[in-house]
TIDREN-947277 format. One record per atom (N, C-alpha, C): residue number from 0; atom name; y, z, x; chain. Coordinates in Angstrom, 2 decimals, decimal comma, padded with zeros to 5 digits. Layout:
residues N
<atom k="NUM" a="CA" north="Y" up="Z" east="X" c="A"/>
...
***
This chain:
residues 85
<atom k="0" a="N" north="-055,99" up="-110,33" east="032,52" c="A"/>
<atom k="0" a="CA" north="-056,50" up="-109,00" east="032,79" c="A"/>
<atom k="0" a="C" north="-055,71" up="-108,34" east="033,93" c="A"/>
<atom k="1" a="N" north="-055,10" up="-109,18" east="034,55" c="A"/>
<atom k="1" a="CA" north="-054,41" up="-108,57" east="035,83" c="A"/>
<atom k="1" a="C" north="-053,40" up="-107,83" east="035,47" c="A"/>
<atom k="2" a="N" north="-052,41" up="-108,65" east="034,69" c="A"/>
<atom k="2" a="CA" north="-051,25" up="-108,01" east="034,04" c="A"/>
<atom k="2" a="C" north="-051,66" up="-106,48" east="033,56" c="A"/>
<atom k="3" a="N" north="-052,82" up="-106,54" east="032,62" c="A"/>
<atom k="3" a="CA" north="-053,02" up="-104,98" east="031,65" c="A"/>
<atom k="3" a="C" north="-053,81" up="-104,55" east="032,83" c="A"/>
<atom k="4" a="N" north="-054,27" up="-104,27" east="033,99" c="A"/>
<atom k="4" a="CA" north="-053,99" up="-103,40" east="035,05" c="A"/>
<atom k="4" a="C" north="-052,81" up="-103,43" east="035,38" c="A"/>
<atom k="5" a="N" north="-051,88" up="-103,88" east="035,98" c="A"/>
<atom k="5" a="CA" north="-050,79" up="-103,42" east="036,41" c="A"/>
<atom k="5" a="C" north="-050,24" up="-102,94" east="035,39" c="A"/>
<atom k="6" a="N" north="-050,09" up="-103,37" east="034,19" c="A"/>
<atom k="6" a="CA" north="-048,69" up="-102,86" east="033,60" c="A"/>
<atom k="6" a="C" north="-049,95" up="-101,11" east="032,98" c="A"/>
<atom k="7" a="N" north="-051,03" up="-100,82" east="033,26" c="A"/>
<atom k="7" a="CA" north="-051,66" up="-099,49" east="033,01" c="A"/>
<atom k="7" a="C" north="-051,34" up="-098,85" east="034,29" c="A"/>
<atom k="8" a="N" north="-051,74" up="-099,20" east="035,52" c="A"/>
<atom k="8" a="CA" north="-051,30" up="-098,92" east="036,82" c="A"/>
<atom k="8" a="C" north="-049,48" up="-097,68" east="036,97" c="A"/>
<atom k="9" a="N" north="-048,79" up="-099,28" east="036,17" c="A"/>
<atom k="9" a="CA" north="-047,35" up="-098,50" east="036,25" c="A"/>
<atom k="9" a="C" north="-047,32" up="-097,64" east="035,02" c="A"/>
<atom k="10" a="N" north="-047,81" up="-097,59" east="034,12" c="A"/>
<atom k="10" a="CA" north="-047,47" up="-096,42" east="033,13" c="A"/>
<atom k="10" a="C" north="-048,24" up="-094,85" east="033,76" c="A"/>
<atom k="11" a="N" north="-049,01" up="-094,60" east="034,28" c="A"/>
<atom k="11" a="CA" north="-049,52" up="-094,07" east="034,99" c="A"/>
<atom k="11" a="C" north="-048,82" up="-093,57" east="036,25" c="A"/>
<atom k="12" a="N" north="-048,20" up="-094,02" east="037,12" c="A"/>
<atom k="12" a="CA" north="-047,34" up="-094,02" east="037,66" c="A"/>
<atom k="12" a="C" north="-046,39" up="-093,10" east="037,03" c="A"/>
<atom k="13" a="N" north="-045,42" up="-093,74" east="036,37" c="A"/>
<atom k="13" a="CA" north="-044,28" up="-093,33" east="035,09" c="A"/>
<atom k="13" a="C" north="-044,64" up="-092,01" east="034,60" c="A"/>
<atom k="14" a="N" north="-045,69" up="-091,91" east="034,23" c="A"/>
<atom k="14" a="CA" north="-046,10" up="-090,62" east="033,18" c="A"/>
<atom k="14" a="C" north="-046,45" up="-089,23" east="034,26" c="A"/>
<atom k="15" a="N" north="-046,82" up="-089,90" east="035,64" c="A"/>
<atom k="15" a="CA" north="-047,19" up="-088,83" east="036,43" c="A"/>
<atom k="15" a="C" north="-045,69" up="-087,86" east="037,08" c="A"/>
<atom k="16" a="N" north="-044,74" up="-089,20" east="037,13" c="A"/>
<atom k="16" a="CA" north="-043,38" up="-088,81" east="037,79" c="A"/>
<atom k="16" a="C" north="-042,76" up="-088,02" east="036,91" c="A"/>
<atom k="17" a="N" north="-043,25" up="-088,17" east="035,84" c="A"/>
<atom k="17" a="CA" north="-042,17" up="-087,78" east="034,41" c="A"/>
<atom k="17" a="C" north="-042,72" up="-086,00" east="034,67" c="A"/>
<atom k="18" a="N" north="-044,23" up="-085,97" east="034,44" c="A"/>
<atom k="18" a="CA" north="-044,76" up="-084,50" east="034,31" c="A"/>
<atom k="18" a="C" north="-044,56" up="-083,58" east="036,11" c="A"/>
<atom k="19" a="N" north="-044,27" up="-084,16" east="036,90" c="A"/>
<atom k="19" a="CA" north="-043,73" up="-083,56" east="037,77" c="A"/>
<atom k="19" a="C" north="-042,03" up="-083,44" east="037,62" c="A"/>
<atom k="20" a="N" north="-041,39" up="-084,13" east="037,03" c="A"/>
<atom k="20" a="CA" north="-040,46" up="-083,59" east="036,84" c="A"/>
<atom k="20" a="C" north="-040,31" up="-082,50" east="036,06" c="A"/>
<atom k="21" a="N" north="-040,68" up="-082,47" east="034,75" c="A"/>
<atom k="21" a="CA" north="-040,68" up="-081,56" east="033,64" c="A"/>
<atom k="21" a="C" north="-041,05" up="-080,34" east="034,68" c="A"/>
<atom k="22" a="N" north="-042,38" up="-080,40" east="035,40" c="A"/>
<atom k="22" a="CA" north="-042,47" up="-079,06" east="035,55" c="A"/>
<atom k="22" a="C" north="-041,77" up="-078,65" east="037,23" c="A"/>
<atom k="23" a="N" north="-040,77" up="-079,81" east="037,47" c="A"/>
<atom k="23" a="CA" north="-039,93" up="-079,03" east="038,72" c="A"/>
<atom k="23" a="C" north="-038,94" up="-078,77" east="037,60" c="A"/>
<atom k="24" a="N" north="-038,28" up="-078,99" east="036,60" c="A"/>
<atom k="24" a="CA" north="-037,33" up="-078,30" east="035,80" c="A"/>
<atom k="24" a="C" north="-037,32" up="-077,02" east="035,01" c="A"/>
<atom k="25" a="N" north="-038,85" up="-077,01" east="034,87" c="A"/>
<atom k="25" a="CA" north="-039,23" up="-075,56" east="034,35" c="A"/>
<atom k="25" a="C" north="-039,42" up="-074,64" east="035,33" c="A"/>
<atom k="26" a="N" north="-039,49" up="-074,63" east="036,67" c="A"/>
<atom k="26" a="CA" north="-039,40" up="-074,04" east="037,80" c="A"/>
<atom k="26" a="C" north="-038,24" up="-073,72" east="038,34" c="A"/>
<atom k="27" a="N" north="-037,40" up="-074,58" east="038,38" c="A"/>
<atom k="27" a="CA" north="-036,25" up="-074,51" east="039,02" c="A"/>
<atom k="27" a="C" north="-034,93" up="-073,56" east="037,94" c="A"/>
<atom k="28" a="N" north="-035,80" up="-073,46" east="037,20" c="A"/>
<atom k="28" a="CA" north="-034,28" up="-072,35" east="035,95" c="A"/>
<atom k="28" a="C" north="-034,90" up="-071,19" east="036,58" c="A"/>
<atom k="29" a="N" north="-034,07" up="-070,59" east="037,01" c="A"/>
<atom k="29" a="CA" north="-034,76" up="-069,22" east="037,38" c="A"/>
<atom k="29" a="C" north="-033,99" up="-067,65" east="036,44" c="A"/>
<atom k="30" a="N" north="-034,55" up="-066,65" east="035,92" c="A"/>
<atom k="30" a="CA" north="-034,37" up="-066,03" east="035,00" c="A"/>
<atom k="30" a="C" north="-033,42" up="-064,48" east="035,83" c="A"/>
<atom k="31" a="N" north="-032,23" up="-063,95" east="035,72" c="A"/>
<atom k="31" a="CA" north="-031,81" up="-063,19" east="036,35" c="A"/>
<atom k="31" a="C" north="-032,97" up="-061,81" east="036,11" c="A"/>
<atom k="32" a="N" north="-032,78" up="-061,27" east="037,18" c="A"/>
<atom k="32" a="CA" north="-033,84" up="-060,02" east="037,17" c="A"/>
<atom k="32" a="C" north="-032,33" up="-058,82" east="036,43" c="A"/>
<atom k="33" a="N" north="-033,08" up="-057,63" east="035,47" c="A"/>
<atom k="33" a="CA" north="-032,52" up="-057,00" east="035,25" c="A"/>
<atom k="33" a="C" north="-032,67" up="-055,91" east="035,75" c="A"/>
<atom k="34" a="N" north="-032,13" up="-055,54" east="036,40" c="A"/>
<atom k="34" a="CA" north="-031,97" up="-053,97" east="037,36" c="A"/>
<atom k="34" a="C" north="-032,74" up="-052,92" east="036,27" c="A"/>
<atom k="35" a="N" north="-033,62" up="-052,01" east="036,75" c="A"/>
<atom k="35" a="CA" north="-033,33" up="-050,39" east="035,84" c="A"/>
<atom k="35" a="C" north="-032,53" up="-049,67" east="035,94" c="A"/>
<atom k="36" a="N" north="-031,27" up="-049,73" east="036,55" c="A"/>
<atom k="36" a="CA" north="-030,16" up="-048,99" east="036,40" c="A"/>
<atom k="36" a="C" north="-029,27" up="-049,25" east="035,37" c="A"/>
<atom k="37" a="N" north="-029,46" up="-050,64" east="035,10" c="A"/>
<atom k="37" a="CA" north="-028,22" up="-051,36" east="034,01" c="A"/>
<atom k="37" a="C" north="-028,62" up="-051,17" east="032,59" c="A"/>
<atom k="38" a="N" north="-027,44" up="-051,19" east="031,56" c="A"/>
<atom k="38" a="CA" north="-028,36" up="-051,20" east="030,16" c="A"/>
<atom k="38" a="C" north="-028,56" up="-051,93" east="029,91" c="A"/>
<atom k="39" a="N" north="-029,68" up="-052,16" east="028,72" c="A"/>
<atom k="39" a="CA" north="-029,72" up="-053,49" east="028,29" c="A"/>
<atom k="39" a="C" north="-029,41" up="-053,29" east="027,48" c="A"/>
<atom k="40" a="N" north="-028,84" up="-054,99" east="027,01" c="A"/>
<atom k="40" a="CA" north="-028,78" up="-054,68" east="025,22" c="A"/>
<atom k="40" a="C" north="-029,64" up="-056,10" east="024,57" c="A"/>
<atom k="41" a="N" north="-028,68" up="-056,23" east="023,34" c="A"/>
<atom k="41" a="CA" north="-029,53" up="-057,55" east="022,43" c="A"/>
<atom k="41" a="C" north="-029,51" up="-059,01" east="023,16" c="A"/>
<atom k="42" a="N" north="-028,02" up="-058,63" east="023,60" c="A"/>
<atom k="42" a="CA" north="-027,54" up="-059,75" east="024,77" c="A"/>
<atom k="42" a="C" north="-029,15" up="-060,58" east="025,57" c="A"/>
<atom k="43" a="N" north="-029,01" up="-059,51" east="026,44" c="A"/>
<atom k="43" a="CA" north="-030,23" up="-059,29" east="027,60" c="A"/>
<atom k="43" a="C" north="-031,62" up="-059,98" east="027,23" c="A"/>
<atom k="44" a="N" north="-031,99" up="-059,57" east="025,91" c="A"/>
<atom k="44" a="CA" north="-033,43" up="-059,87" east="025,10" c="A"/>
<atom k="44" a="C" north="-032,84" up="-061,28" east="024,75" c="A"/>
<atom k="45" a="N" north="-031,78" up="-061,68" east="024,35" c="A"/>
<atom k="45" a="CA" north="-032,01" up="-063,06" east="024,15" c="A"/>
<atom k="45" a="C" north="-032,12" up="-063,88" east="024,56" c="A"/>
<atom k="46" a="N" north="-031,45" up="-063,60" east="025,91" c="A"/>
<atom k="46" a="CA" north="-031,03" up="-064,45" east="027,18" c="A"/>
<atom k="46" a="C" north="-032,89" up="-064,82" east="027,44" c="A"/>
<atom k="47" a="N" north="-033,18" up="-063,56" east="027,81" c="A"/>
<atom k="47" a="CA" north="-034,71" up="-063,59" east="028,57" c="A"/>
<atom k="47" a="C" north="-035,78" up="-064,52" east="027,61" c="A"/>
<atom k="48" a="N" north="-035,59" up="-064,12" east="025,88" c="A"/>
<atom k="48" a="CA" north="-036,34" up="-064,90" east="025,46" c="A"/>
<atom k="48" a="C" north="-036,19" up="-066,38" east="025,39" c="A"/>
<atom k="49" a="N" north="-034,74" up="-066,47" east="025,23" c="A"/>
<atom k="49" a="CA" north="-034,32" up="-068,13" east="025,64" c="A"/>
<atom k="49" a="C" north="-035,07" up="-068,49" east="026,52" c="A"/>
<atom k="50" a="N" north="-035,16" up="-067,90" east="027,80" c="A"/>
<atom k="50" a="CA" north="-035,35" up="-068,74" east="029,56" c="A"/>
<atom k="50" a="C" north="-036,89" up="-069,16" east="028,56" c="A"/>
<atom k="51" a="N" north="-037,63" up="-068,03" east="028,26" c="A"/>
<atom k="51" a="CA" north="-038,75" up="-068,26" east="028,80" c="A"/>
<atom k="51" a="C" north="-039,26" up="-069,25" east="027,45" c="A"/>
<atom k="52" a="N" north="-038,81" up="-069,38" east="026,16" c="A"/>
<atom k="52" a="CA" north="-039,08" up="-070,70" east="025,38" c="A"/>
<atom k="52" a="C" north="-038,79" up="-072,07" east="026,28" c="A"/>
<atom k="53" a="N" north="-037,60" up="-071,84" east="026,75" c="A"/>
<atom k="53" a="CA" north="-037,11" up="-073,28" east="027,67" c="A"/>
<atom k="53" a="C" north="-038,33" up="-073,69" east="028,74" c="A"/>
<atom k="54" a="N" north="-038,63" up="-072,67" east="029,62" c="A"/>
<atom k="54" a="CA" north="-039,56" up="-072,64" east="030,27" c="A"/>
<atom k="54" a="C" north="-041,05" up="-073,35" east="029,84" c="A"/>
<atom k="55" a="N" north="-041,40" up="-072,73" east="028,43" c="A"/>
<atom k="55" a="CA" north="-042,66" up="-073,40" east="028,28" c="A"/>
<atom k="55" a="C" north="-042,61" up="-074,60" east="027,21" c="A"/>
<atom k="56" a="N" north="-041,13" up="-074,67" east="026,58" c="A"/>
<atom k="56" a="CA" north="-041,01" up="-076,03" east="026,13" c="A"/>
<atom k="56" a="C" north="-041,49" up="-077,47" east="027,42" c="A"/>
<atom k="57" a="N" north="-040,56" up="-077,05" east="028,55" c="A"/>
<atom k="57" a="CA" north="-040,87" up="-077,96" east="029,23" c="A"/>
<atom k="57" a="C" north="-041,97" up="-078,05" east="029,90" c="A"/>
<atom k="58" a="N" north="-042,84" up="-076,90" east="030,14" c="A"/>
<atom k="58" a="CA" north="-044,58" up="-076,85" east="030,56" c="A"/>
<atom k="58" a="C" north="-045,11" up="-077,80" east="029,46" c="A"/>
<atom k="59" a="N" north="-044,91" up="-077,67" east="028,42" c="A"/>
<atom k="59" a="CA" north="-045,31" up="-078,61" east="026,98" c="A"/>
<atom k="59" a="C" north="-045,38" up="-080,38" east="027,12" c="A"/>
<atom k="60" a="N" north="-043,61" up="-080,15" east="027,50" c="A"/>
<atom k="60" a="CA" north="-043,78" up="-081,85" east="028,20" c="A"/>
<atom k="60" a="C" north="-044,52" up="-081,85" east="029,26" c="A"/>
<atom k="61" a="N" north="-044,83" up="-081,50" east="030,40" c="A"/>
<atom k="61" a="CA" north="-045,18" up="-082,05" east="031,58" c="A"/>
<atom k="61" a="C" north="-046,68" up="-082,19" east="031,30" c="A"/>
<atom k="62" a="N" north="-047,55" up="-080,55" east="030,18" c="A"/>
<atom k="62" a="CA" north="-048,88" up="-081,26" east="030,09" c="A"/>
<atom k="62" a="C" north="-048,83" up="-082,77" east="029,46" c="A"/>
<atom k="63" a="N" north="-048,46" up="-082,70" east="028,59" c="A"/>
<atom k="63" a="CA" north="-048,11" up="-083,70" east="027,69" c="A"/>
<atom k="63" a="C" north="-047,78" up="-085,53" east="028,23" c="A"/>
<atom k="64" a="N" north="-047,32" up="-085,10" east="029,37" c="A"/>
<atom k="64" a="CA" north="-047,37" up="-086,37" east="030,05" c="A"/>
<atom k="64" a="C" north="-048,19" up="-086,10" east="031,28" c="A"/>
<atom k="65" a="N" north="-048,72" up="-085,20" east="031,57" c="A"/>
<atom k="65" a="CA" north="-049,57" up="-085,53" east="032,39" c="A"/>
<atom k="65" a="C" north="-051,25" up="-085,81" east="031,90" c="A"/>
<atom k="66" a="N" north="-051,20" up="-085,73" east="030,36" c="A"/>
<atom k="66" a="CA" north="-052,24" up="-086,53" east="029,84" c="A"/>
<atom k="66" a="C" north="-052,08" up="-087,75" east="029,33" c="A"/>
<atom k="67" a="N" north="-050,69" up="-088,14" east="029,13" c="A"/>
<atom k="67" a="CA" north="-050,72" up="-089,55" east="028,98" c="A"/>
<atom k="67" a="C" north="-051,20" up="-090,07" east="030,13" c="A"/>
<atom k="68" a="N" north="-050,82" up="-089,76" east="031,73" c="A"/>
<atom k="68" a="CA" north="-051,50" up="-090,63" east="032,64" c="A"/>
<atom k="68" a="C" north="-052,67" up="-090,77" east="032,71" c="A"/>
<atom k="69" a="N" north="-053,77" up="-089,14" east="032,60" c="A"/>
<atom k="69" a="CA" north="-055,31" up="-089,57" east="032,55" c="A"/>
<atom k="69" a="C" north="-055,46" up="-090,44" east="031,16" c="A"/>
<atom k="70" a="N" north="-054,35" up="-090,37" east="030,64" c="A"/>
<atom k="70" a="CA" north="-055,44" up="-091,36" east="029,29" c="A"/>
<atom k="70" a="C" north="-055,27" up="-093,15" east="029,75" c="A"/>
<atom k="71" a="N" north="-053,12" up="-093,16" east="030,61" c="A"/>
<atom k="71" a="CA" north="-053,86" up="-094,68" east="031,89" c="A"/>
<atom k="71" a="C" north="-054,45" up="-094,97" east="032,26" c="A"/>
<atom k="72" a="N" north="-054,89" up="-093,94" east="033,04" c="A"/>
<atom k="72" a="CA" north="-055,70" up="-094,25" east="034,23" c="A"/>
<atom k="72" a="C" north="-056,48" up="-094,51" east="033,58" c="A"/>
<atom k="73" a="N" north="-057,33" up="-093,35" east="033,09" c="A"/>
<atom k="73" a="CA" north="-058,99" up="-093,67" east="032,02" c="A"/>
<atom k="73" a="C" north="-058,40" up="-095,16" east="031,51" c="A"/>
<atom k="74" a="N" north="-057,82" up="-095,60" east="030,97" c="A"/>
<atom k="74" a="CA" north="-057,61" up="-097,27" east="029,97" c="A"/>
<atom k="74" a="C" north="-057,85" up="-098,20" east="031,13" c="A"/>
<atom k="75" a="N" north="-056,95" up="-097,66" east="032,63" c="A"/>
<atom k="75" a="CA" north="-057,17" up="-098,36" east="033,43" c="A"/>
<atom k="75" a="C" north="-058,32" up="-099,34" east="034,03" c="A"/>
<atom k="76" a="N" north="-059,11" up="-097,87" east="034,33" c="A"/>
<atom k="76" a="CA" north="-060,67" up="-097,54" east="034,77" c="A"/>
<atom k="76" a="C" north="-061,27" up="-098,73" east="033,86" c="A"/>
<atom k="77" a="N" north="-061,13" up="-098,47" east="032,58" c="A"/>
<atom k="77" a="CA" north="-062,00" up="-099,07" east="031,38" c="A"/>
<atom k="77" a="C" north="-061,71" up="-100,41" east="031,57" c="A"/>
<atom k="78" a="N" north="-060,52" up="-100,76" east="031,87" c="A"/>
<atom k="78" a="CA" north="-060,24" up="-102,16" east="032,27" c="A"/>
<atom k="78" a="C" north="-060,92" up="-103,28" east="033,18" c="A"/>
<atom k="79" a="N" north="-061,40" up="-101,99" east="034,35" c="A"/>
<atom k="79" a="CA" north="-061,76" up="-102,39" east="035,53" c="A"/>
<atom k="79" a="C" north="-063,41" up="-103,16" east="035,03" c="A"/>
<atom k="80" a="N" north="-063,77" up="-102,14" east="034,47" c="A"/>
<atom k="80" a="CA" north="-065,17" up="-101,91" east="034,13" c="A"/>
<atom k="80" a="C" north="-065,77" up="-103,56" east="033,02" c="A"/>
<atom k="81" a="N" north="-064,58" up="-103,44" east="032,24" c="A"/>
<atom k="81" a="CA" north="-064,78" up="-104,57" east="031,65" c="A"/>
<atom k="81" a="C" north="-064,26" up="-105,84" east="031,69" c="A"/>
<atom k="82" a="N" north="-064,01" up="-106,37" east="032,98" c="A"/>
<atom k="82" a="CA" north="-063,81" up="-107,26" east="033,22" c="A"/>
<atom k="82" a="C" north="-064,38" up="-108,11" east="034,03" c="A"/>
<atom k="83" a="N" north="-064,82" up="-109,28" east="033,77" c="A"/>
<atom k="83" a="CA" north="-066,39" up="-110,09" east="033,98" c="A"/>
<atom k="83" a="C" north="-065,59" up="-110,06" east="036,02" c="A"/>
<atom k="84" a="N" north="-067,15" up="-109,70" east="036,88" c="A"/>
<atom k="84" a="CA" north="-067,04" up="-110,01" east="038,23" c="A"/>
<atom k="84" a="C" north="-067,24" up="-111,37" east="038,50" c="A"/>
***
């Protein structure tokens, strides 16, 4: 039983580091501002719609692993719970 705490412990761990990364990478692209003086064109609209798919692709991962950890932890917890004192 010790082992399947730790090795839930470290996935938990893992999954939390992972969804803070994802969402320092979706933070850290930052989207150029377009002046109202400049024109835009099709260019411009694609660029912007790119950022911001990229953007919530990776919001996608980070929820995404940041529910794999509550579902560790919770397995964790459950571990704890059922294991004779």
């Amino acid at each position: 039983m010790a082992i399947l705490t730790r090795l839930l412990d470290a996935l938990g761990h893992f999954t939390a580091a992972a969804a803070d990364w994802f969402w320092y990478l979706s933070r850290s692209r930052s989207l150029r501002r377009v002046s109202r003086f400049e024109e835009r064109d099709h260019a411009d609209l694609n660029r912007i719609i790119t950022a911001f798919r990229r953007a919530s692709m990776l919001n996608l991962q980070a929820a995404m692993a940041a529910a794999a950890t509550a579902t560790a932890l919770a397995m964790r917890f459950r571990a704890d719970l059922a294991a004779p004192i």
